[in-house]
N, C-alpha and C positions, 0 to 999 in steps of 0.2 A: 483521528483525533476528534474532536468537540467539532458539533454539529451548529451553523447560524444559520437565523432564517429571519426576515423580516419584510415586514410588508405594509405600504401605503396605500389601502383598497379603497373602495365604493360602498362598500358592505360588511357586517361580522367577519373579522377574524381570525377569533380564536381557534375553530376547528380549522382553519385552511391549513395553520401555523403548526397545528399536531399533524395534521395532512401531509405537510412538507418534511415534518422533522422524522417521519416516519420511512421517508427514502432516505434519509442521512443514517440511521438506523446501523448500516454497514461500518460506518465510521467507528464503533463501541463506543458504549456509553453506564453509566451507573446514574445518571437521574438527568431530571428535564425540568421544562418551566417555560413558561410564556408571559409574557404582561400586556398590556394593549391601556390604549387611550379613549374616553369615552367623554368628548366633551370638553376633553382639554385633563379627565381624571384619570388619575394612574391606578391601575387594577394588576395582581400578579397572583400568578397561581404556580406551586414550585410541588414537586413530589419525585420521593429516593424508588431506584428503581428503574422499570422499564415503562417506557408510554401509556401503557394500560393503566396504570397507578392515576396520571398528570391526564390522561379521557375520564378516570372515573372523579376526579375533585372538581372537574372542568362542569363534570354532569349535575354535580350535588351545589357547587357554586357557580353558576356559568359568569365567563364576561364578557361583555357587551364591546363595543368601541370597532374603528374600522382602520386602525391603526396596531401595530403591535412586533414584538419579536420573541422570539422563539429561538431554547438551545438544548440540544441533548449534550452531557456533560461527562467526559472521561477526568477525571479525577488526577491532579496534579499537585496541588495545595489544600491540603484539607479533605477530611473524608466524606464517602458520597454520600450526604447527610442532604435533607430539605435545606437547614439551613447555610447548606452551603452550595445549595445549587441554582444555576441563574436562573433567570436574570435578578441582579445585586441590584439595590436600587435607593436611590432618598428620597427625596420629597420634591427634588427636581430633576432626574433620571435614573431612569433603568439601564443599563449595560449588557451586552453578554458579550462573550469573551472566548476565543482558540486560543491555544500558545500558552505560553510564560511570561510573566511580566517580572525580568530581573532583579529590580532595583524594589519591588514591594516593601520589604521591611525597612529601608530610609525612608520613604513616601510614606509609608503608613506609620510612624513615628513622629512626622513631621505633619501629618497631619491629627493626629491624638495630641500633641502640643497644641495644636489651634484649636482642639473642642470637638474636632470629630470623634463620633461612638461607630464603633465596627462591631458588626452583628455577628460574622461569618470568620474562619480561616485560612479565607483563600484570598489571594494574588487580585484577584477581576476586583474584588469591592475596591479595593484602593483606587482605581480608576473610577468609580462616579464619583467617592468621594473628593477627587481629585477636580473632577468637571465640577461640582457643587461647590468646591471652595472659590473654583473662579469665577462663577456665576454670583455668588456673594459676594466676591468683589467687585460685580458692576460689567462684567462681560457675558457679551451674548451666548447661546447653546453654540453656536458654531466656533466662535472667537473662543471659547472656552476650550471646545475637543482640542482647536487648532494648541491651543499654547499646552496643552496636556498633553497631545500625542509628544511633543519634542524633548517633555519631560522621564517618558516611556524608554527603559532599557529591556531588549528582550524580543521575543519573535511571537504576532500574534495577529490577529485578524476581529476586532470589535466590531459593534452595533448601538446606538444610541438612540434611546426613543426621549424626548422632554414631557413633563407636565404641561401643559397652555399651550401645547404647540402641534395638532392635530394634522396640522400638514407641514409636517418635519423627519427626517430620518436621516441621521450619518452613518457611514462607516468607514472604516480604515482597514490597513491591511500591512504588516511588517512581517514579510514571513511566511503568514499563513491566508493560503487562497482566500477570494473573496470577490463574488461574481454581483453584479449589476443585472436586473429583467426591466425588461422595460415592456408596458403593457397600455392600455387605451384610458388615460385618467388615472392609474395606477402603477407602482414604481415597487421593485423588489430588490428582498440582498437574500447572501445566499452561499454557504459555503463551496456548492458547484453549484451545476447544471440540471443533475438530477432532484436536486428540492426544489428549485424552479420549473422543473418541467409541465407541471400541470396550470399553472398560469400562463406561461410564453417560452418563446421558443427564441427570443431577441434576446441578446446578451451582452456585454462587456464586461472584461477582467482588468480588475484595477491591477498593476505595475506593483511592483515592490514599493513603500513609503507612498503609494495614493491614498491619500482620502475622498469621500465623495458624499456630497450631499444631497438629499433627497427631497423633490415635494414629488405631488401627486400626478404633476407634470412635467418636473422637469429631474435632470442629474448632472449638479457640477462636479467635476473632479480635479482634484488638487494633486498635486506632486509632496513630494515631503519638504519642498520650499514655498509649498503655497499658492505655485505659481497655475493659474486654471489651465490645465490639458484634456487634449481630445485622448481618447481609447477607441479602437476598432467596435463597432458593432457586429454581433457576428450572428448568424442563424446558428443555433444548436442543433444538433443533430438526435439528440437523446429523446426517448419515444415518453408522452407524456402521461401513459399509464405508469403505474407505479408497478416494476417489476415481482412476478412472484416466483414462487416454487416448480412450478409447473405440479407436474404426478410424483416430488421429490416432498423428503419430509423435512429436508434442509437446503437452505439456497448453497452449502458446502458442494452436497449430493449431487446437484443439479450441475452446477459446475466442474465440476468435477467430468459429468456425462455429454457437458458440452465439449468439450477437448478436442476428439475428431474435427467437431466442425470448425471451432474458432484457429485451430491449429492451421487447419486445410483451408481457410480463408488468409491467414496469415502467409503464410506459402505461396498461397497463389502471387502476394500484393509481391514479394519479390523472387519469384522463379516465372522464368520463362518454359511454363511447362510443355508447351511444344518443341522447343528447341533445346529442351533439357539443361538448360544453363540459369545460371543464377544474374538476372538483371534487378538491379536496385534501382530506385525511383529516384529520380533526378540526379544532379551532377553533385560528385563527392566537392570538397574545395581542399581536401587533399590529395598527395601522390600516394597510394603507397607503398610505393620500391621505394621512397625517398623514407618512408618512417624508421627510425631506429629503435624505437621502442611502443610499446602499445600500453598506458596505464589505464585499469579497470578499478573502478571505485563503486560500490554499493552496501548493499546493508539488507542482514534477514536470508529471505529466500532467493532473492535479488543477486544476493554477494554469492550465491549456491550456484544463481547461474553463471554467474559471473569464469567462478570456478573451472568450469566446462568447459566455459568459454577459453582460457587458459591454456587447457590441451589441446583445441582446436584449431588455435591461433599460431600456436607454437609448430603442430605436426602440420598443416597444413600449409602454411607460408612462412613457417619459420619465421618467426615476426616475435620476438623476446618481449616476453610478458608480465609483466607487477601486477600483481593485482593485493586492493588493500579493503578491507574494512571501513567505510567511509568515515566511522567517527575516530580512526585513528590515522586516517590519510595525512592530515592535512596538519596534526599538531606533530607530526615527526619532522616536518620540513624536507619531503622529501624533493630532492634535485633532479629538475625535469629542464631535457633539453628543450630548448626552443625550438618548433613546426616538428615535435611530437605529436600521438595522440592519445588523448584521453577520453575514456570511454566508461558511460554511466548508466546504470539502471533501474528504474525505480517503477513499478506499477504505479503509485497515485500522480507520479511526477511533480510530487509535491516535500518527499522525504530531507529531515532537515538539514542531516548531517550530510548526505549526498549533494545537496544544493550546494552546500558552504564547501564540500572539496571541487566543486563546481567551478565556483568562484575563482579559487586557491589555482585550479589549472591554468585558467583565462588568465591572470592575472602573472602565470608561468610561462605566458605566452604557448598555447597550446592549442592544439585541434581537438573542437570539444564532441564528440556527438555521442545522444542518446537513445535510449532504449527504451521508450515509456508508453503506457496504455492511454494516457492521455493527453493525447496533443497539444491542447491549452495551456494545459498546467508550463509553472514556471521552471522548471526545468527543462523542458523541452522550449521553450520563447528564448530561453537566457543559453541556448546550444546554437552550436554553426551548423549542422543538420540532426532530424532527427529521423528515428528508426521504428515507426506505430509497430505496437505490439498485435492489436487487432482483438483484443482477446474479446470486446463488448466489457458492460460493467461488471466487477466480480462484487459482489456483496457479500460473500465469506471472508469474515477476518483471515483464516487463514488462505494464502496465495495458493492456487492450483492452477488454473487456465492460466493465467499473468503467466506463471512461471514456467509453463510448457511452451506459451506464444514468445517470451523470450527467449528459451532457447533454438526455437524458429527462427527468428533473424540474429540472434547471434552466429546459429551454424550457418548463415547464407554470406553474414557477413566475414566471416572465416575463410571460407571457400570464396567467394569474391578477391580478397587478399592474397589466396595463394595463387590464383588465376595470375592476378595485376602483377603478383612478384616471380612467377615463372616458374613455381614450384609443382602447381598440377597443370597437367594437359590437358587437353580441351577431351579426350576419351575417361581423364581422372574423373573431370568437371562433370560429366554426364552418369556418369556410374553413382556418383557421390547425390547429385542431384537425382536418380531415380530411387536411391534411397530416401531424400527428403520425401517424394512424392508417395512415398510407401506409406508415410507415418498414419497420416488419417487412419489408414486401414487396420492397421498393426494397435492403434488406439482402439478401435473397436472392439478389436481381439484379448485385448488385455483388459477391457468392462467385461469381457462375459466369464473372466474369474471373479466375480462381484457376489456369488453363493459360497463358492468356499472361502472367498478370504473374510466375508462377513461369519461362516461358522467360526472359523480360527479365531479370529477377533475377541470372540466369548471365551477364549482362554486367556490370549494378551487383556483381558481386560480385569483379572484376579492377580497380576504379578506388579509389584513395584516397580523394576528395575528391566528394561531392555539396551541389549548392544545392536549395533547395525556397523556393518564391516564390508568394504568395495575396495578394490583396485581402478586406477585409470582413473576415466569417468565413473565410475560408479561411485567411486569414493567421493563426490559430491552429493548425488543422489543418496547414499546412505548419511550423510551428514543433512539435508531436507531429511526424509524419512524422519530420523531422531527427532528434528526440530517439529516435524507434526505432530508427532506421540506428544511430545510435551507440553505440544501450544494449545492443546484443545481436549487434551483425555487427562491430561496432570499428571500422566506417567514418566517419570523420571525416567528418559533416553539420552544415547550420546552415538556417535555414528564417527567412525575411526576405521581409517585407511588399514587396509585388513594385516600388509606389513607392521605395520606400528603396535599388534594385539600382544607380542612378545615381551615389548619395551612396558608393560604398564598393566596395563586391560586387563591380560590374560587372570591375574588374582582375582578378579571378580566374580571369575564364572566357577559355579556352581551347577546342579540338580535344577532349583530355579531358575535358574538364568538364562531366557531366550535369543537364541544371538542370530539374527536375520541378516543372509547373507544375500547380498548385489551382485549376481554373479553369469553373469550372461558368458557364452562361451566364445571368449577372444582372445586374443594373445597372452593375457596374464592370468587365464582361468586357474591354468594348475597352480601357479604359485597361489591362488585364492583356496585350494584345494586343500593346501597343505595349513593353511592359516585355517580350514575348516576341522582340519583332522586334529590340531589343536585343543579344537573346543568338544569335539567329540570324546577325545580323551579325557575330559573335567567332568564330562557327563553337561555340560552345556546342550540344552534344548537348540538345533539348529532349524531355523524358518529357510528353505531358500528358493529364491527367485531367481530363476535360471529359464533353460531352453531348451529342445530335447535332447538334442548331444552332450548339453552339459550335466542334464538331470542323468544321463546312460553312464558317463561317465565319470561322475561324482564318486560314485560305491560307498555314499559313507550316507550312513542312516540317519535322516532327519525327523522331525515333528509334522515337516508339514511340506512339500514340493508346489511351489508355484510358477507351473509352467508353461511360460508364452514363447511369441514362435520365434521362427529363426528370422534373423537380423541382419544387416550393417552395423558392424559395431560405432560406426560414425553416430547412428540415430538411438544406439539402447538409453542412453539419457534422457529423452522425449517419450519414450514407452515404459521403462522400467519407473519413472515415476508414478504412475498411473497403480501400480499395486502398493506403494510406500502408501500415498494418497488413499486410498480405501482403506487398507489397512490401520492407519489413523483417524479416519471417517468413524469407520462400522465398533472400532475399541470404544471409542468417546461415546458413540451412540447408547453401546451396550450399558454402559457404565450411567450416562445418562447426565452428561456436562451441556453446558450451551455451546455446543456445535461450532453454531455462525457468528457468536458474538463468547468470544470464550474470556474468562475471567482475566481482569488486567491490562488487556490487548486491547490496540485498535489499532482500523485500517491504514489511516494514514498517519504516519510520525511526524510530527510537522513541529516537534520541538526536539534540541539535544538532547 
């Protein structure tokens, strides 16, 4: 979502502020903007677009001051227009603004009754104009945010800079992240850790309903009653160059080629790779022979893993499995017994609708634990344990390592449960676990189809319409697959359990119609067989990704054989992503879409 940055420095800065907003970059954005104080004046520079736009107005009009805040802005209320992008501001503050603010249109009513003029159409300006009304009436910048923020319906993460007030900074946080640096005479905010990285490596995460205040020495923080509280100061860990490319021409690419490694660092953190068993890091604070059921809640690529997780859970330890959609979990009411578990996934560990079934479980009296890449983040503080994904930062909007390093600890933690519940034997346990140990390699092997599936690509990238069709697990992986095609090449895909092609699908396929099949050779290969001879009879173009035995004994003529090696079918979800991933990569590239920051999207969801 929507990128903050803010800073109480020594020195200019507005370049530090494009500096920072330049690592939030990952988050998607459609325009930027800064303002800074100079003196006690308020300066603001705004432009539609990407950062190059808001560096070249910066260069033609620079501004001065050593105070300031900085936002890249995904688009919610209003189009991504200059004048609708932050920071909003009057004649006594600037704003910027993550999230949703609910209640905008009674607020901004009520205050067009009392004489306010609104420039923009979005949701953020209502909140300066909200802090300027109470400053006109006689309360401080601080006293003002205070009786505003309690005014605020909605889930969001602010920044407030004042006119006259050079050594002043607020922010707040309902919702959406919103980190604290603290540096030698200088004091930052920050929607993570990586826009601060190049200042300081000291940090604090304000609490759901904190606010905090800023001078150039110090940081109060307030609760959402007001009341002054301490936060953890923590060292970051995040490296304080600003991450590149490498020899890749997209940070997608790049990750994409990291997977061996972050997967096989993932691995390591919970297998005992000398003793071939899956040990997890510290002590569970459930039993689980005592769980009766297991509820998985996510959203996206997340809920794909989830998916997986499903079959794993189930064949594995027999352990009965829900799994929901996170923004439909939790308005169904659904009936969770009490010292259940519930189990959640989110790369930014900041996803909104996953937090709020978060909530909804705890509040069910449930065992909560998570699956996330960032341990900070509020999902993983507001869990009874969590489960690091390991992946390092992913700065591709769309999810590739996140989502292979989740299914890493999801399969450990699967196999873990059927250990504890008496379903595999300790010879299961080990055969299972030298297939995890496989993956790294078996990922290698499946980069170096990275020539022909980027040839094949220049064909999927002249057709409208693709099918993606799996059995078992694969029928997750072909529902990711789809979801790449569309999230980043615009090609209208859909990925359907290859059973189900009968019921519906099948009318679609045509001469044009490429239908890429998930088909590694296990137990349900023939019957994927027979759902492929389906499409071969329509004249349906078939892509398939399979293995040698499966490619020997397929006999039915496809477009294009992509084939990697022989498996555990426990691990083809951890590898057979890896050609869907390219696949959607090298189309989008052909075609010539923004890759990393693709139209619409962003990283992290941090609103309903």
């Amino acid at each position: 979502m929507c990128g903050i940055v803010g800073i109480l420095g020594t020195k200019p800065v507005a370049s530090q502020l494009v500096d920072a907003l330049k690592r939030l970059e990952y988050r998607g954005y459609d325009s930027a903007g800064v303002a800074t104080l100079d003196h006690g004046v308020m300066g603001r520079r705004r432009a539609e677009g990407k950062l190059q736009a808001l560096e070249l107005k910066l260069k033609d009009e620079p501004l001065p001051g050593n105070a300031g805040i900085g936002h890249t802005r995904w688009a919610t209320h209003g189009k991504p227009t200059e004048s609708n992008a932050h920071p909003h501001a009057t004649d006594k503050v600037a704003v910027v603004h993550n999230g949703i603010i609910e209640n905008f249109r009674e607020l901004r009513d009520k205050l067009i009754a009392a004489g306010h003029k609104f420039a923009s159409e979005t949701d953020t300006e209502v909140v300066a104009h909200l802090v300027t009304d109470y400053m006109q009436k006689g309360k401080t910048p601080i006293d003002a945010v205070a009786a505003t923020l309690k005014e605020l319906r909605g889930a969001f993460a602010l920044a407030f800079l004042f006119a006259g007030e050079d050594d002043l900074l607020i922010g707040a946080r309902k919702g959406s992240p919103l980190a604290v640096g603290y540096g030698k005479g200088e004091m930052y905010l920050g929607s993570d850790a990586i826009a601060l990285s190049p200042f300081t490596d000291t940090i604090s995460y304000l609490d759901d309903g904190d606010w905090v205040v800023l001078t150039h020495t110090s940081a109060s923080v307030r609760d959402a009653q007001d009341r002054e509280v301490k936060r953890p100061i923590v060292k970051s860990s995040v490296s304080a160059q600003l991450v590149d490319k490498g020899n890749h021409k997209h940070f997608m690419a790049k990750e994409i080629h990291e997977q061996p490694e972050v997967v096989g660092h993932t691995l390591a953190h919970y297998i005992d790779m000398v003793g071939e068993r899956v040990a997890l890091p510290g002590k569970l604070p459930f039993d689980w022979t005592k769980l009766k059921r297991l509820s998985i809640s996510a959203c996206g690529t997340a809920f794909y893993a989830g998916l997986v997780a499903k079959y794993w859970f189930e064949r594995f330890a027999k352990l009965p499995v829900e799994i929901d959609i996170a923004s439909e979990f939790r308005y169904r009411g659904a009936p969770l017994e009490e010292g259940d578990l519930a189990l959640f996934i989110s790369q930014s560990g900041e996803t909104a609708d996953t937090l709020a079934t978060l909530r909804y479980a705890k509040e069910m009296k449930q065992h909560v634990l998570s699956v996330v890449n960032v341990t900070t983040s509020t999902i993983a503080r507001e869990s009874d344990v969590v489960m690091p994904t390991l992946a390092g930062p992913e700065i591709g909007v769309a999810s590739t390592k996140a989502f292979t390093c989740q299914l890493s600890v999801l399969a450990c933690l699967a196999l873990a449960a059927g250990r504890a519940r008496g379903h595999l034997s300790e010879t299961d346990e080990k055969n299972l676990v030298r297939a995890l140990i496989a993956v790294p390699r078996l990922m290698s092997q499946a980069l170096a189809l990275e020539p022909q599936i980027e040839k094949l690509s220049h064909d999927l990238a002249k057709v409208k319409d693709v099918l993606y069709l799996g059995r078992g697990t694969s029928f997750p992986i072909a529902l990711e697959g789809a979801l790449k095609l569309k999230e980043i090449s615009y090609i209208h895909a859909e990925g359907y359990a290859a059973g189900e092609l009968k019921h519906g699908p099948i009318a679609l396929i045509d001469e044009t119609m490429p239908v890429i099949v998930i088909a590694p050779h296990d137990r349900v290969f023939e019957k994927t067989v027979s759902n492929m001879q389906e499409v071969a009879a329509r004249g349906g173009k078939i892509i398939l990704v399979t293995d040698p035995k499966g490619a020997k004994e397929a006999t039915i003529e496809s477009l294009e054989t992509l084939m990697l090696p022989e498996m555990a079918s426990t691990v083809t979800p951890l590898v057979y992503a890896i050609p869907v991933q390219l696949m959607a990569y090298h189309t989008a590239a052909a075609i010539g879409t923004d890759v990393d920051q693709p139209r619409n999207l962003a990283k992290s969801v941090t609103v309903e």
